[in-house]
C-alpha positions in Angstrom: 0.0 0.0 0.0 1.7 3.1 -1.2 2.0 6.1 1.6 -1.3 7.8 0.4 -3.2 5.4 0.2 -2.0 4.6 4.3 -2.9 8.2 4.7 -6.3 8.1 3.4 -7.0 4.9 5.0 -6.5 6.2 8.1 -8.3 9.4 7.5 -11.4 7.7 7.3 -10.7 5.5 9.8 -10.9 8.7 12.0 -13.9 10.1 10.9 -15.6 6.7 11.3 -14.5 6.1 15.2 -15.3 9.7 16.0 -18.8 9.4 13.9 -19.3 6.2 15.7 -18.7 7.0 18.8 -20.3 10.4 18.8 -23.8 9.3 17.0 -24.0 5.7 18.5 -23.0 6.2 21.9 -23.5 9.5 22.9 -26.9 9.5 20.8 -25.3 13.2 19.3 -24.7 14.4 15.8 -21.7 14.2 13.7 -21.4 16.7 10.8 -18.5 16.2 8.5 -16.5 18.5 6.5 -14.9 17.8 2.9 -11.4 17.2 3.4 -10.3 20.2 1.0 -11.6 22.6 3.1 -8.4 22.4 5.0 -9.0 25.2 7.6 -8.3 23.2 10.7 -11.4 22.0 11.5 -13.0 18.4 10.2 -16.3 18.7 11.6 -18.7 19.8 14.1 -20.9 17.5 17.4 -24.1 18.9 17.3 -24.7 17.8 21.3 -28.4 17.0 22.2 -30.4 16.3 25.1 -33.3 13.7 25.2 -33.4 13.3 21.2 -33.6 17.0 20.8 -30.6 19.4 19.4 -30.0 21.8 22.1 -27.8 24.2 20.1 -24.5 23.5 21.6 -22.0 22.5 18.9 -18.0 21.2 19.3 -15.5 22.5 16.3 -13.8 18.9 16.0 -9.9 18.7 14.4 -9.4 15.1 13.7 -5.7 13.3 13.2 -5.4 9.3 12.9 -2.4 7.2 11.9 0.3 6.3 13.9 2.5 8.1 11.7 1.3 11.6 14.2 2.1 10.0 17.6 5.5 10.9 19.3 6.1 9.4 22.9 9.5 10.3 25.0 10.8 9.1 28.6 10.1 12.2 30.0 6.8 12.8 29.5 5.5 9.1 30.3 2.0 10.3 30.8 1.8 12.1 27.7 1.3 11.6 23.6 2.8 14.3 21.2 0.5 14.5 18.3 3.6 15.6 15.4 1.6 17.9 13.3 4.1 20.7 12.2 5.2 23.8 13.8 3.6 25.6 10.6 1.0 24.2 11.0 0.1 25.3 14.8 0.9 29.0 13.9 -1.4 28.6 10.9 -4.3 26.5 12.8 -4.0 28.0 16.7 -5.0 31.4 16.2 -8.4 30.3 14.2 -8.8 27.8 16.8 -9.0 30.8 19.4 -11.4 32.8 17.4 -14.0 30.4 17.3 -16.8 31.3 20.3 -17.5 27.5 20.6 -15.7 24.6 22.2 -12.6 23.6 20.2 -11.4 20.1 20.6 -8.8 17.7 18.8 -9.0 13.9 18.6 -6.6 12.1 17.5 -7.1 8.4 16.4 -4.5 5.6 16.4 -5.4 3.1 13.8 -2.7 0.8 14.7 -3.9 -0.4 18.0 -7.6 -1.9 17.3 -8.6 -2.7 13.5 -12.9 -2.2 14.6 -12.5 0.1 17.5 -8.8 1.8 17.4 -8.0 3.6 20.9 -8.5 7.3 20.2 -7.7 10.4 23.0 -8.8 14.0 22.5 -7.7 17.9 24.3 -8.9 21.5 24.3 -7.1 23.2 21.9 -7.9 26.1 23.3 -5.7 25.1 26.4 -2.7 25.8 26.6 -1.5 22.8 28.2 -2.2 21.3 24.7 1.4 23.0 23.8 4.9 23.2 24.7 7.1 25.8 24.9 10.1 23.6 24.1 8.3 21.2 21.3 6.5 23.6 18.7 5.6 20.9 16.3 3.2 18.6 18.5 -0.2 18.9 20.3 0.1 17.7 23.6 -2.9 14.7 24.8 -2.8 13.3 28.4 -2.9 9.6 28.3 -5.4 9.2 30.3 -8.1 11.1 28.6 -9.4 8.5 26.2 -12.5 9.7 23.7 -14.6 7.6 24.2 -18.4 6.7 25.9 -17.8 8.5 28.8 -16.2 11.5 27.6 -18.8 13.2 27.0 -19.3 14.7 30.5 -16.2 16.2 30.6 -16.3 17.8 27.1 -19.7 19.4 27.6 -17.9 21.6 30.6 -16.1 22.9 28.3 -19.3 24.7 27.4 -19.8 25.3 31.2 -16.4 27.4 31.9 -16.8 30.0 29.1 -20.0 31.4 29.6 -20.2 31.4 25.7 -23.5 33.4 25.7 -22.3 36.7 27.0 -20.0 36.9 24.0 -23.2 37.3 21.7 -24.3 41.0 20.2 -27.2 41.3 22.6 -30.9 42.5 22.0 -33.6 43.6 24.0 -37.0 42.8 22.7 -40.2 44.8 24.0 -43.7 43.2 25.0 -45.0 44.2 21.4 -42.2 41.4 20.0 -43.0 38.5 22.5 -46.8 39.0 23.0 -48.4 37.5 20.0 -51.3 34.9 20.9 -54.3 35.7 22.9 -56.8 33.1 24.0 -59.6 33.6 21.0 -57.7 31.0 19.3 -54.8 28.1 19.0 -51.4 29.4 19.3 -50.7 27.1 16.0 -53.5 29.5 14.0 -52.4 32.5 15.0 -48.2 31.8 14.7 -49.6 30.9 11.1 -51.2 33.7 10.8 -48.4 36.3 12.0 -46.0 34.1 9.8 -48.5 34.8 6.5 -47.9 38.6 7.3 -44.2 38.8 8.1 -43.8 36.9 4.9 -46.3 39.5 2.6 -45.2 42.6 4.5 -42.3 45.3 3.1 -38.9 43.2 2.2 -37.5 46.0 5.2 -39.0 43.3 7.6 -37.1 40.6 6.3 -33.7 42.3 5.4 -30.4 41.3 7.2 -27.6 44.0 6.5 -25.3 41.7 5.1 -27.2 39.2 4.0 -29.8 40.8 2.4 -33.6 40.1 2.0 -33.9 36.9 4.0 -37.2 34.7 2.3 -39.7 33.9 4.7 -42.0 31.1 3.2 -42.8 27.5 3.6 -39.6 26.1 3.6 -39.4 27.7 7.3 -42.4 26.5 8.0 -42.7 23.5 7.5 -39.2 22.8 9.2 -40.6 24.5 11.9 -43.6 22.1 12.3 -42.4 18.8 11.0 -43.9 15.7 11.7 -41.9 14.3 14.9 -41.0 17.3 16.4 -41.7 17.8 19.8 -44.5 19.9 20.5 -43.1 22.0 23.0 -40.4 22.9 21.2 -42.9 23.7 18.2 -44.3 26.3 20.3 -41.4 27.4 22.0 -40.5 28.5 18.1 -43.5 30.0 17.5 -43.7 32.4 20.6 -40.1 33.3 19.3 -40.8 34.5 15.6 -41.3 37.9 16.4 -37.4 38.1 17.6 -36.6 36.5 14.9 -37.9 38.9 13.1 -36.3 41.5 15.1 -33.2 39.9 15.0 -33.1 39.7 11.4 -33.2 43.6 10.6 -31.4 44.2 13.9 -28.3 41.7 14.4 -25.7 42.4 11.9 -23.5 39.6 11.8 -23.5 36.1 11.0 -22.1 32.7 11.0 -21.3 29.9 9.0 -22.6 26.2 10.3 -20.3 24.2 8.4 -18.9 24.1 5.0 -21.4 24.9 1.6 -22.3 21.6 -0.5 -21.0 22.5 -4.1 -22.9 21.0 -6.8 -21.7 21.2 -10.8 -25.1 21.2 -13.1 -24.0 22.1 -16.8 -22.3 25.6 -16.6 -23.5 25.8 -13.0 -22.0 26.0 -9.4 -25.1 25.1 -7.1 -23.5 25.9 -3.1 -25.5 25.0 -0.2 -24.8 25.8 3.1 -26.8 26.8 6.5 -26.0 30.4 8.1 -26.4 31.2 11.8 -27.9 34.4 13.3 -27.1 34.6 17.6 -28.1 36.9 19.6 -28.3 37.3 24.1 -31.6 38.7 23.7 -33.0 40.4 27.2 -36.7 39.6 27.4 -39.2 42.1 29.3 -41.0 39.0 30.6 -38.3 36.4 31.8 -35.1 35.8 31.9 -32.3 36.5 29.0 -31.0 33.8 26.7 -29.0 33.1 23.5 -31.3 32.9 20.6 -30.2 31.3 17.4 -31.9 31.7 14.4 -30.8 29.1 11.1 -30.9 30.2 8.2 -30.7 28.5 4.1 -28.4 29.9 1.5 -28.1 28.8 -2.1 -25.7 30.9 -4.3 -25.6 30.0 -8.3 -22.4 31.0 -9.9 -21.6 30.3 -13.7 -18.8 27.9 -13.5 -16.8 29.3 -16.3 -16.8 33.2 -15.9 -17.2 32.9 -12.2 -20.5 35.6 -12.3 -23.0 35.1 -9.7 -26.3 34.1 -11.2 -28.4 33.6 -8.2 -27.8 34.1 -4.1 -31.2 33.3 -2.2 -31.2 32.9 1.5 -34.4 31.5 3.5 -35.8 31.1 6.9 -35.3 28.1 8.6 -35.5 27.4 12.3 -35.3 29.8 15.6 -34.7 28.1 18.8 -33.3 29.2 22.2 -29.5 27.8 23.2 -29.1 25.7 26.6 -32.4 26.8 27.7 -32.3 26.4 31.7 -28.7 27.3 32.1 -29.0 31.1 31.7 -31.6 31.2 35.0 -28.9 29.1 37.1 -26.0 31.0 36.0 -27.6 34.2 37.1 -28.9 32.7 40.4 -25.7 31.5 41.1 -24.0 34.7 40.3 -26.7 36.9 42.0 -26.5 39.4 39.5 -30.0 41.1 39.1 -32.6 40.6 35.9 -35.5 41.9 34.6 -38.7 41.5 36.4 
């Protein structure tokens, strides 16, 4: 077997264990990335609790191959992960920048042909480096990825207070109170949907992104068949922030590499977008909102001209709901009534 063929072999045996691991045994999702979108990042967990996404997502850098491990007498407890000093001072500072957890695993395909051992760190932490040794990650032996890791990646999530980071928002009563009782909440989230979608495009119109299209393809994600129906109307008592979030919140995020597809003298790229906000309610307590968002963009394949760029509602849901109540109880710092 020649030595890129050993490579690729062992690339996928990676993403397999970590895909395995991750959707099988921690009941999460696993969203891969095409391997020439070499940015330092493989893939993303999307974590969940009972079934349901809850919004929480961990940036995933994935090395396998015993080729990458390095072990010396002096650091018994350790594995050096040999990935290149350029590639560190490429890598770390885009690893910093993301608001998320940041985590790498590595895999060693030589020690288990079905289930190889695999180990992961915080490369955020800089424990994961060496003064001394510029070209290696740093993993402590003893923390396997595995079952039971879960628990202790999740705090990463815990320790950063992620939401306070977000551009923050403060919605009024006019933005939150949008059902009475003369009829089902369903009807009338239709209903305030229907005119949001027919009203001025300056309703609808992100400043970078421009007019975002609200239509059934938001809908019906919104209400799909197995869907929890508390979390159905948790959405729909949140679509007038999302409106207001939409002409309001100026920036935006990528979830994940776009899906290129080649039809005739067509570029077709898919991709989801992300708007986040720590929106401060009148009513209850704040939270991180996110809203997902659809984006195709057509480019002619020879001349490079864009043909078409359409971007469409999709989802709104609110982040690690619970966690925002305890952190200010905990903290005693003072919120709205």
């Amino acid at each position: 077997m020649t030595r890129k063929l050993r490579i690729e072999k062992a690339e996928a045996t990676g993403v397999r264990v970590v895909s395995q691991i991750v959707r099988e045994w921690w009941n999460c999702g696993f969203q891969e990335f095409e391997a020439r979108n070499d940015d330092g990042i493989d893939g993303l967990i999307l974590l969940k609790k009972n079934g349901e996404f809850t919004g929480e997502i961990i940036h995933v850098q994935i090395k396998a191959g015993n080729g990458y491990r390095n072990e010396v007498k002096a650091r018994p407890n350790q594995i050096g992960i040999n990935v290149g000093k350029d590639y560190i001072i490429e890598h770390r500072p885009r690893w910093n920048s993301i608001v998320e957890p940041t985590i790498l695993i590595y895999v060693d395909d030589s020690t288990d042909k079905i289930m190889p051992h695999s180990w992961w760190v915080d490369l955020k932490s800089d424990n994961a480096y060496l003064e001394n040794v510029k070209s290696q990650i740093i993993i402590p032996k003893g923390q396997k990825f595995g079952e039971h890791s879960i628990g202790d990646i999740k705090k990463l999530y815990g320790t950063r207070h992620l939401d306070y980071r977000l551009p923050q928002l403060t919605v009024n009563r006019n933005d939150v109170n949008l059902f009475t009782f003369k009829d089902t909440i369903k009807k009338q989230a239709r209903e305030f949907y229907k005119n949001w979608r027919e009203s001025s495009a300056e309703n609808r119109t992100h400043q970078k992104l421009g007019e975002i299209i609200v239509n059934r393809v938001g809908w019906r994600h919104l209400t799909r068949e197995g869907r929890k129906t508390e979390r159905i109307q948790q959405s729909f008592k949140l679509l007038g922030v999302a409106k207001k979030m939409i002409t309001e919140i100026d920036s935006f995020e990528n979830f994940g590499h776009p899906v290129l597809k080649t039809k005739n003298d067509k570029i077709i790229s898919k991709r989801y977008l992300g708007i986040r906000a720590f929106v401060v309610f009148p009513h209850r307590y704040e939270s991180a909102i996110t809203i997902v968002l659809r984006n195709k963009i057509v480019t002619h394949s020879k001349t490079g001209d864009e043909l078409e760029n359409k971007t469409w509602f999709y989802s709104i849901y609110e982040s690690r709901r619970g966690r925002t109540k305890k952190y200010f109880e905990r903290n005693k710092i003072a919120t709205n009534p």
